[in-house]
TORPA-4810 file (N, C-alpha, C, O; in nm, 3 decimals):
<nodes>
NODE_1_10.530_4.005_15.056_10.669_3.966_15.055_10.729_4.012_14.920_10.671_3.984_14.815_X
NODE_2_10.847_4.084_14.923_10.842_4.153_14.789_11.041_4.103_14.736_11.143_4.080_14.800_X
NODE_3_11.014_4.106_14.630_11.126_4.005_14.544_11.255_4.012_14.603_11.301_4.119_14.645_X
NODE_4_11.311_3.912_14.609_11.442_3.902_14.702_11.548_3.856_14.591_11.523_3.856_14.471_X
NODE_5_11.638_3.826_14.632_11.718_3.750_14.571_11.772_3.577_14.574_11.859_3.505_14.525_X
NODE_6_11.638_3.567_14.682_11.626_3.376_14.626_11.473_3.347_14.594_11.435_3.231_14.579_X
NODE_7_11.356_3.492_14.582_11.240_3.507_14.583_11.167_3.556_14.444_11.157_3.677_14.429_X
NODE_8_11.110_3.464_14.334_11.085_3.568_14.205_10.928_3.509_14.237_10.897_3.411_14.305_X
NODE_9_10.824_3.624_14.149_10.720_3.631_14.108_10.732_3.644_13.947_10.809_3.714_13.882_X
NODE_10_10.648_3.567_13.910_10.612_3.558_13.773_10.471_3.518_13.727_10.393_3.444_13.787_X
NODE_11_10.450_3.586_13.596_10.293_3.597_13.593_10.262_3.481_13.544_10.159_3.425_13.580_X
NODE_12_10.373_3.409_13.425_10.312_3.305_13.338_10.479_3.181_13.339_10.598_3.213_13.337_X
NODE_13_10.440_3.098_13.342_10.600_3.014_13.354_10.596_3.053_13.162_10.508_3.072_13.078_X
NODE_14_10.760_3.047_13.165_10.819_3.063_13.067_10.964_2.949_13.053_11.043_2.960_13.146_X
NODE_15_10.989_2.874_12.974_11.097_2.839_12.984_11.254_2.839_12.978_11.352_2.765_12.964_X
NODE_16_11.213_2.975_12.999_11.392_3.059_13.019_11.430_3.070_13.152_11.547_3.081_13.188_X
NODE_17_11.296_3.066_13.255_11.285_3.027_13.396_11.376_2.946_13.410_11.480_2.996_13.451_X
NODE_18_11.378_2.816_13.388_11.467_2.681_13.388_11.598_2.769_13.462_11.647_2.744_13.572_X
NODE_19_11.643_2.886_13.360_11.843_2.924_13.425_11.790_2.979_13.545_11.883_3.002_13.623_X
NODE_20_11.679_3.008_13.592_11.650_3.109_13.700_11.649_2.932_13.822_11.711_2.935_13.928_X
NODE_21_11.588_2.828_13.787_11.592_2.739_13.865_11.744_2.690_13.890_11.789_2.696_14.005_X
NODE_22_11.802_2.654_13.813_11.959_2.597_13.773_12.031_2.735_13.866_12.123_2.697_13.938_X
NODE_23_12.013_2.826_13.872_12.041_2.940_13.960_12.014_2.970_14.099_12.069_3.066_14.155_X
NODE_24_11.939_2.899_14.154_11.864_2.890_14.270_11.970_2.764_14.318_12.040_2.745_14.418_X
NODE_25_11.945_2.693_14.199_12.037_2.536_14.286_12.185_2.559_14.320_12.229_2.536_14.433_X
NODE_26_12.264_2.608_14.215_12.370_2.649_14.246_12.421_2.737_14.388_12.521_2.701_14.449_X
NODE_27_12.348_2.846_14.428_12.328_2.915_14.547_12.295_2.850_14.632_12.336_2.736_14.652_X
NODE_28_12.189_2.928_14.719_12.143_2.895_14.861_11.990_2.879_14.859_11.902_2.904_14.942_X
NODE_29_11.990_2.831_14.737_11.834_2.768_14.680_11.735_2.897_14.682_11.798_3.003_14.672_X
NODE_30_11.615_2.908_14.691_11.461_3.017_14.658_11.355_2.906_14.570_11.348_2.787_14.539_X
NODE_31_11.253_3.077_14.551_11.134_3.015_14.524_11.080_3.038_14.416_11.003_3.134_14.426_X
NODE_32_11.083_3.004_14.339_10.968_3.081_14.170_10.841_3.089_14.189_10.795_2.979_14.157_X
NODE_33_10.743_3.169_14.228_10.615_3.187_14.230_10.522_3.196_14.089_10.547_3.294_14.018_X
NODE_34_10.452_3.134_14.057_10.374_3.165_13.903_10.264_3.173_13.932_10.204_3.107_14.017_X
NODE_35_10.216_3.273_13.849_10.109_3.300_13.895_10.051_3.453_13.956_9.935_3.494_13.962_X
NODE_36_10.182_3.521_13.997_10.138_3.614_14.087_10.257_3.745_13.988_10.356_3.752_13.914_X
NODE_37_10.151_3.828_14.060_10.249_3.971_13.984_10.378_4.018_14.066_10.429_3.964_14.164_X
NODE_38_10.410_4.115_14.009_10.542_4.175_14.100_10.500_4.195_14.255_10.589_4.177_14.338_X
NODE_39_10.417_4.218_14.284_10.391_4.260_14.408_10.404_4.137_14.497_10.460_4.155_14.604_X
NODE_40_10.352_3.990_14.463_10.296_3.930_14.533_10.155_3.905_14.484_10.122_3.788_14.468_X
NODE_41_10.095_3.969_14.467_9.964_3.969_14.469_9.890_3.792_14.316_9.919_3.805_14.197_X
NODE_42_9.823_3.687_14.356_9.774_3.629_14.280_9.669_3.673_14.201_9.561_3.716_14.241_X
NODE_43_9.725_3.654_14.036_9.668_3.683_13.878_9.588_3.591_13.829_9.627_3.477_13.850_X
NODE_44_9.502_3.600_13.779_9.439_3.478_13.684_9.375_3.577_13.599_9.384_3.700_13.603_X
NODE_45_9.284_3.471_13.493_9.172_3.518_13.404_9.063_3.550_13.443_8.980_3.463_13.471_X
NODE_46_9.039_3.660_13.451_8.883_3.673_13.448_8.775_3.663_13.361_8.661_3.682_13.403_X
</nodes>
């Protein structure tokens, strides 16, 4: 599923995210994914 405009991927939460949430609410709401790269695809440590 690849980034939309109520759909973000992000690798690490950051708290500049927050306007990206406050942005979602205002609209027609979405999803913040953490964790996962641009693609979709889930990141961790190896």
């Amino acid at each position: 599923m690849p980034e939309k405009q109520n759909i973000e991927w992000k690798s690490k939460w950051k708290d500049a995210y927050l306007e990206w949430v406050c942005g979602f609410a205002n609209a027609q709401g979405g999803k913040i994914y953490i964790g996962c790269n641009d693609d979709g695809e889930i990141i961790g440590r190896s």
